[in-house]
C-alpha positions as CSV (number, residue, x, y, z in Angstrom):
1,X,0.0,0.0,0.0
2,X,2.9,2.2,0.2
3,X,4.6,1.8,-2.6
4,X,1.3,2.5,-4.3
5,X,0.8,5.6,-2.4
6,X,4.2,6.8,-3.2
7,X,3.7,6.0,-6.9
8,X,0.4,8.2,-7.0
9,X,2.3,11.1,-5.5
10,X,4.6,11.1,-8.1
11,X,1.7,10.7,-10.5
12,X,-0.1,13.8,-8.9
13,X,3.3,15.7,-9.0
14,X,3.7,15.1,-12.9
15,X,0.3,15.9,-13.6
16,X,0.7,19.3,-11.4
17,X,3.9,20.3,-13.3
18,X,2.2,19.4,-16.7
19,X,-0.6,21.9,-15.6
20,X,1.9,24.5,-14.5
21,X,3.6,24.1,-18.0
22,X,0.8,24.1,-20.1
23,X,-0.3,27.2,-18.4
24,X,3.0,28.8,-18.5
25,X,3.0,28.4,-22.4
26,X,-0.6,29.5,-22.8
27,X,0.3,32.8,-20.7
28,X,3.1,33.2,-23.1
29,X,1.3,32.3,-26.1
30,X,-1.5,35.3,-25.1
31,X,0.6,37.7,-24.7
32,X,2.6,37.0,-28.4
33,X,-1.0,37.3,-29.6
34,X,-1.8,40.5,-27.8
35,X,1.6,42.0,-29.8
36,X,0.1,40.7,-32.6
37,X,-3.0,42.2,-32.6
38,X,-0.9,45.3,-31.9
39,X,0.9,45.1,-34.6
40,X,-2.2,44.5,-36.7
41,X,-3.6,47.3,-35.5
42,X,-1.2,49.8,-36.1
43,X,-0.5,48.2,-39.3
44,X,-4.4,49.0,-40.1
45,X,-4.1,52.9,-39.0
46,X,-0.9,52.9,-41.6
47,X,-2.3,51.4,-44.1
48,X,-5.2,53.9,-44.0
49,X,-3.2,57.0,-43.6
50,X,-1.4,55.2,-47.2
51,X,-4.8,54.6,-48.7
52,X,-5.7,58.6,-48.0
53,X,-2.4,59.8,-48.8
54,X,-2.9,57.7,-52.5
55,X,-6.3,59.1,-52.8
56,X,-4.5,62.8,-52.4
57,X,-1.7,62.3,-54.6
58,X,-3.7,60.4,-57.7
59,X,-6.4,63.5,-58.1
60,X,-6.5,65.1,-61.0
61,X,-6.5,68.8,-60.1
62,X,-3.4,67.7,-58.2
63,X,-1.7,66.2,-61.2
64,X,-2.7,68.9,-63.3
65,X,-1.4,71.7,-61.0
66,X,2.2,69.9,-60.7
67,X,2.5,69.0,-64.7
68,X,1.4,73.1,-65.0
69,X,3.8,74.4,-62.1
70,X,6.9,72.0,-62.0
71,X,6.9,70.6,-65.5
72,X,6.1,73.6,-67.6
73,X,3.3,72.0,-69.1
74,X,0.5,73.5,-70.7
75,X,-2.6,71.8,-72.7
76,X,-2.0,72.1,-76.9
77,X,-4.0,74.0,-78.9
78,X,-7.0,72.5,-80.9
79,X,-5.1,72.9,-83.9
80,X,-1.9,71.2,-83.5
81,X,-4.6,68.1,-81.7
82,X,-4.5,64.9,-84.1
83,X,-6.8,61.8,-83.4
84,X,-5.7,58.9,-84.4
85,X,-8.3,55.7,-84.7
86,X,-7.3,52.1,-83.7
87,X,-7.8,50.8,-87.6
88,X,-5.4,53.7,-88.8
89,X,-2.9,53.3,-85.6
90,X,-3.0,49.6,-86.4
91,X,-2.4,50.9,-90.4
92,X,0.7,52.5,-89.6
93,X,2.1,49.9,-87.8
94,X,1.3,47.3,-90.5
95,X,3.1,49.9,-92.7
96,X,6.4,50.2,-90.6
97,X,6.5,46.7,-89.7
98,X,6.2,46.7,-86.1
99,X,2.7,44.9,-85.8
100,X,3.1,41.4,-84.0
């Protein structure tokens, strides 16, 4: 009866470190997920403040303002305007050659 009572307090004592383990790892394991869910979330305000700052640079009044200011450009006049259909486009480059 003894030997059995000492062999079930090593069981017990096993059992009680598994528990402490497993809890150990699962208190370590909640807090790498809490900095993850950090991380996701600042991610998230970045990647809005990106989406916002694309929306700002990509409109056209914007565009148009920097090709007029920095790049010196202006819009041609009607006259020296040519339009070209896709038949004649595709014309010309039957003519030069250069249609795969």
């Amino acid at each position: 009866m003894f030997k059995l009572n000492i062999f079930l307090v090593f069981i017990l004592i096993a059992c009680a470190l598994g528990v402490v383990t497993s809890q150990h790892m699962v208190r370590k394991l909640f807090m790498a997920l809490e900095n993850e869910k950090e991380i996701e979330r600042k991610l998230d305000v970045e990647w809005g403040r990106l989406q916002l700052e694309q929306s700002t640079l990509i409109m056209h009044g914007r565009i148009e303002h920097i090709a007029r200011e920095h790049l010196k450009m202006t819009v041609p006049a009607a006259t020296s305007m040519q339009i070209v259909s896709i038949n004649e486009a595709e014309d010309r480059l039957d003519a030069k050659g250069l249609k795969p």
